[in-house]
C-alpha positions in Angstrom: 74.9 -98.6 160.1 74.4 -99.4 163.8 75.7 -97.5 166.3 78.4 -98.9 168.7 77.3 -99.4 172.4 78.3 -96.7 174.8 80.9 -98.0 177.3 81.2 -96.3 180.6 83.9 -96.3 183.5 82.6 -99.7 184.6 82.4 -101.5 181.8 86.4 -100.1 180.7 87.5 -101.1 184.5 85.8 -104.5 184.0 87.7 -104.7 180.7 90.9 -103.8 182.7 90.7 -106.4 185.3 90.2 -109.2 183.4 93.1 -108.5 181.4 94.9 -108.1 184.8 93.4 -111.2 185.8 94.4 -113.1 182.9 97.6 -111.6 183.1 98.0 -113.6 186.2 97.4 -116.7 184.3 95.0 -118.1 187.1 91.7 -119.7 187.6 89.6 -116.6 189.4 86.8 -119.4 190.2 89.3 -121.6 192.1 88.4 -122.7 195.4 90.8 -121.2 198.2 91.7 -118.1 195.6 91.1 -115.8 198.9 94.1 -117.7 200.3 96.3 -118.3 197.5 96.2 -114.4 196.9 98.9 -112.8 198.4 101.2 -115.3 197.0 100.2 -115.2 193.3 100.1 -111.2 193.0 103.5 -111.4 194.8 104.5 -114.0 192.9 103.3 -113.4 189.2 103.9 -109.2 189.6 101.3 -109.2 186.5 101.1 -105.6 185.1 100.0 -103.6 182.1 101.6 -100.5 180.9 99.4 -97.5 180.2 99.7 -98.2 176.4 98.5 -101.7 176.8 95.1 -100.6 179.0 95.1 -97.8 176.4 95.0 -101.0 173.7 92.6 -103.0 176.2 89.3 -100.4 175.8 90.3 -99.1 173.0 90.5 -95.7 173.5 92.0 -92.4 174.1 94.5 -91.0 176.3 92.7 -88.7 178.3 90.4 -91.7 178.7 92.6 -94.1 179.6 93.7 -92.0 182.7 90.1 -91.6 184.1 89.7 -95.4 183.9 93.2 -95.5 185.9 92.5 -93.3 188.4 88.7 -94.2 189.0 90.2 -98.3 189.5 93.1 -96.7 191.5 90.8 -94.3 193.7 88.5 -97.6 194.6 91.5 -99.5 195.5 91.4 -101.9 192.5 95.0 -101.1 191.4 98.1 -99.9 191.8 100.3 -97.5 189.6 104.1 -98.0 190.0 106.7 -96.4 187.6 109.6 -98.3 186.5 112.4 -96.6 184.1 109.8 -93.7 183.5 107.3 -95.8 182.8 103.8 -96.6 184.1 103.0 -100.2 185.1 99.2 -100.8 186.4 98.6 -103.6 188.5 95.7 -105.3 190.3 95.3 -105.3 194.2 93.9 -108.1 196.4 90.7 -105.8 196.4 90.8 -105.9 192.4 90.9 -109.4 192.0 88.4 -110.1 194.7 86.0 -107.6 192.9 86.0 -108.7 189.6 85.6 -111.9 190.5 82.4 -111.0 193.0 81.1 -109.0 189.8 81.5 -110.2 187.0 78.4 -112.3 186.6 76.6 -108.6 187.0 78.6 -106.9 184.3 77.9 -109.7 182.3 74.1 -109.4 182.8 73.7 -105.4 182.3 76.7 -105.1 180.0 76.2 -107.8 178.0 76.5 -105.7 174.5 79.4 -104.0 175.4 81.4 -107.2 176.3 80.2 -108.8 173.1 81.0 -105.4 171.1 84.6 -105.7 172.6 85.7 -109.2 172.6 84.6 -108.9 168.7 87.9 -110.1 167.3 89.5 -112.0 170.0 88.3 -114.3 172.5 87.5 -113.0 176.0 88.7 -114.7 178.9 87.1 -118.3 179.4 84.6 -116.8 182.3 83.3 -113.6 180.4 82.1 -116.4 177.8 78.8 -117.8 177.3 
């Protein structure tokens, strides 16, 4: 039986914000994006709870943390709590970053993404 590929803290914060991203429900190859920004993260207030990135790569709690706080540390997100509980959201810097990247992680992790998006499909520009 193969093995499964190893995923690292990029690959799991890639996996994070594009689910942030298509939480927002918008075209992150649009023309003008950099302008629109502001307004659609204002806007939309798109946001995961810890369960749900927990859900997203798929693993464990202690691991889910890490991936938080590397993606908070680099400015990628934001963790707010509401009603005691914890709501991740992507930043400007998030949003602009995946979208600068994701051709890259699609190149060296291209395994891991397949490997992940097994059962469901990913969103329309992680797809080949």
């Amino acid at each position: 039986m193969p093995s499964r590929p190893y995923k690292d803290f990029v690959i799991y914060g890639c996996f994070v914000l594009n689910r942030l991203v298509t939480e927002l429900d918008v075209d992150l190859y649009q023309d003008g994006l950099e302008s629109k920004l502001e307004a659609i993260l204002t806007e939309r207030r798109a946001s995961l709870s810890k369960e749900e990135v927990k859900r997203e790569i798929r693993s464990n709690h202690v691991m889910t943390n890490k991936v938080i706080e590397a993606l908070v540390k680099d400015g990628l997100v934001v963790v707010a709590q509401e009603e005691g509980r914890y709501r991740i959201s992507i930043t400007r810097a998030g949003v602009l970053h995946i979208r600068k990247y994701n051709e890259f992680y699609r190149r060296i992790y291209q395994e891991q993404i397949r490997d992940h998006y097994r059962y469901r499909p990913p969103p329309y520009w992680l797809r080949e």
